[in-house]
N, C-alpha and C positions, 0 to 999 in steps of 0.2 A: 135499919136502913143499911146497904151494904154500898160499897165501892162501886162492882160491880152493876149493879140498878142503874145508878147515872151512867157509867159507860152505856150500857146496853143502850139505855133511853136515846143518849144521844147519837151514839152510832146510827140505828134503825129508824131515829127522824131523818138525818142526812141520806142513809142508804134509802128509803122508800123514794124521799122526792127526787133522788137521783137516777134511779130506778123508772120512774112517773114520765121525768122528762125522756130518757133514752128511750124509754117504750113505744112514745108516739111518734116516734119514725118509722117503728114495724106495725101500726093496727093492721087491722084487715084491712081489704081491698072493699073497692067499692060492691063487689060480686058476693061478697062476706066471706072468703074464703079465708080459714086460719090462716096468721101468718106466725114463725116461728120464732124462739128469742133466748138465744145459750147466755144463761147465766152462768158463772165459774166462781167458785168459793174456796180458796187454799187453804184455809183453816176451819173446816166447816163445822163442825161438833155434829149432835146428833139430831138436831131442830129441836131441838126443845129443852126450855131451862126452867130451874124451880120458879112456880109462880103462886100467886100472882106477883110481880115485883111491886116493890116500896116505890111510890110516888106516883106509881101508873093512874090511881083513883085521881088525885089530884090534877095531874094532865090532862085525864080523859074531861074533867069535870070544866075544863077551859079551854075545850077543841073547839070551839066553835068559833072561837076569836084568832086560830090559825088558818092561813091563806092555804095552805098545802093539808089534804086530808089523807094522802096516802096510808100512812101508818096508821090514823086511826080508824081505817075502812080496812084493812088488812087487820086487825086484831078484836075487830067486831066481830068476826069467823068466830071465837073462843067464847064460853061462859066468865063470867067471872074469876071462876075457881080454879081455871084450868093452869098450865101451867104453859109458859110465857114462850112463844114462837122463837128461834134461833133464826138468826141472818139469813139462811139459804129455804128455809120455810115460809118466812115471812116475805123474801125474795119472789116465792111462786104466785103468793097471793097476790101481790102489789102487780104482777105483769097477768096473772091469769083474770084478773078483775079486768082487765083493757080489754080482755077477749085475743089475747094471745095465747098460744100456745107455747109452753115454756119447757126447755132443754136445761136444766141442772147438771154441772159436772162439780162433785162436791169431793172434797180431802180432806183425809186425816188420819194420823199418822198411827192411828189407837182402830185396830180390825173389830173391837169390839164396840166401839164410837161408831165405825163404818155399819155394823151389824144392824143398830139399834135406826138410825138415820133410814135405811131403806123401809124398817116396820113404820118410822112416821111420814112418811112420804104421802102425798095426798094427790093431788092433782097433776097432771102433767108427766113427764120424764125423766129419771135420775140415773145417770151414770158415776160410780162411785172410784174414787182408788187410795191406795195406802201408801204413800209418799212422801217424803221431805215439801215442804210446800213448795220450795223453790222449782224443784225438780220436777216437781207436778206442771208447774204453770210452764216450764219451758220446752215439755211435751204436749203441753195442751196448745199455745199460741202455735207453735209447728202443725199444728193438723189443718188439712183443707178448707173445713170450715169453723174462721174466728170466733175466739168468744161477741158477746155483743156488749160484756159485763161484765169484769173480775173485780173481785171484794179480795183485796188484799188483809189479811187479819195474822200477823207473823205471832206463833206462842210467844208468851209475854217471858218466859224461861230462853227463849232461841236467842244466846247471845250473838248470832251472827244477823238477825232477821231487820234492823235496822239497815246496814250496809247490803241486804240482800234487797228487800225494800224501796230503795232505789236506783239499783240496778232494774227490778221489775220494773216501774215507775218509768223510768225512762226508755225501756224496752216498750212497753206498750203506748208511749205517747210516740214512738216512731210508727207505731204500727196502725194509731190512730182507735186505737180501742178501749172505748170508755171504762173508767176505774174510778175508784176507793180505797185509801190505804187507810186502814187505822195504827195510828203510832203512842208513844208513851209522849205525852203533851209534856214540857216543862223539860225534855231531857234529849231534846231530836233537833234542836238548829242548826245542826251543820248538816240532817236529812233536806229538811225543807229548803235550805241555801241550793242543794246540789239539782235535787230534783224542778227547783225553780216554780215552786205552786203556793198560791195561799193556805196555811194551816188554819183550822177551824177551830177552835177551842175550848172546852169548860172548866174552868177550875174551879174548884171548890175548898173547902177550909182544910182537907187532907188528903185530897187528890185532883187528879186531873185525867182528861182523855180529849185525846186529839184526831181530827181525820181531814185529810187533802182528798181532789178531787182533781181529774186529768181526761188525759185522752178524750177531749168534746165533753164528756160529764160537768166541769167545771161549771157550764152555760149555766146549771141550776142554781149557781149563788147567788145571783140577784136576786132569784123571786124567793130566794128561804130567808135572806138576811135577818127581815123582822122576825121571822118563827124561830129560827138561832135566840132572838134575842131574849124571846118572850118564853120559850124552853128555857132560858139558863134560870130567870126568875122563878119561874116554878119549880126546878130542881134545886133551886135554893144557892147557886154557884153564879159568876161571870164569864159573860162568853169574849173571849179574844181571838183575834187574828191575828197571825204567826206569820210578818212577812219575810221574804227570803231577803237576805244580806246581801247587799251590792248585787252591778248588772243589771239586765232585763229580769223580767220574772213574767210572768201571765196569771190569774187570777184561775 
């Protein structure tokens, strides 16, 4: 069982149902006509990670008793065997299941990461580039048309990706464009004070992973709370919430 596995698990429950919620503002029209829906991913790896992962059997085997199926209708796509959808993959699935039509703008700072991402690319449209993630996303919110979605995921090496973090964070809730940061849980209160959002949290007996929610995205914390809760137990960790110190704050 590695580290990573819980992160992953718990990120891509949070990122699907948040995903689930934004989406249903763009279905189709009543005429059926596709509607369109720019997902944005700063750290996006190449979709796909060694699988199957540690714990997944165990979760898939108590999905029925979650309120949100997103994730687990997005990884029903895969056999067993296969190997475990990355964030901006499993992004396609979770809105191309609505019957949207889905716009990918994915980054990473490895041309050979970029290389492999377009050979797993499956449905829908992918625009790729090779970037500082900062610098990516502050070219990308400048274009015409807004993302509808950015998955904030800073290298966990980028010692400036905190302080950068929320900077983005707060640039996109001016701009009112749904987000996802994931951050190092246990080592970011003075992110979550600044930025002013409830942090979501799993810890476990020798790690932790954390993700806030913004820009309108937020709205899906009520209806996840119990699935947070009943994920932590099955991952075997406690789920907390990380609130911001002094002031207002928003959920």
């Amino acid at each position: 069982m590695t580290v990573d596995a819980r992160l992953t698990l718990w990120n891509q429950m949070i990122l699907a149902a948040a995903l689930a919620r934004a989406g249903r503002d763009r279905m189709p029209d009543s005429h059926g006509e596709p509607a369109s829906f720019c997902y944005t991913d700063t750290h996006a790896g190449s979709g796909r990670l060694p699988g199957p992962l540690p714990l997944l059997g165990r979760l898939d085997k108590r999905r029925k008793a979650f309120a949100v199926q997103s994730l687990f209708a997005a990884l029903d796509q895969d056999p067993p065997e296969a190997r475990h959808p990355g964030s901006w993959l499993l992004a396609a699935r979770v809105l191309g299941q609505m019957g949207l039509w889905v716009e990918v703008d994915l980054n990473d700072i490895d041309p050979q990461i970029v290389t492999e991402a377009r050979a797993n690319r499956e449905d829908g449209w992918v625009r790729t580039w090779t970037h500082d993630w900062f610098l990516f996303l502050r070219t990308r919110v400048a274009m015409t048309r807004k993302p509808d979605f950015v998955f904030i995921d800073p290298p966990p090496d980028d010692a400036r990706g905190p302080a950068y973090a929320i900077d983005a964070a707060i640039l996109l809730d001016a701009l009112n464009v749904p987000y996802m940061v994931s951050y190092p849980a246990l080592e970011c209160q003075s992110c979550i004070d600044q930025i002013g959002r409830t942090g979501l949290e799993l810890i476990w007996e020798d790690g932790a992973a954390g993700v806030l929610l913004g820009g309108g995205a937020e709205g899906v914390l009520m209806e996840i709370l119990p699935d947070l809760r009943l994920m932590a137990e099955i991952l075997e960790g406690e789920f907390v919430t990380r609130l911001p110190r002094g002031g207002d704050y928003a959920i």
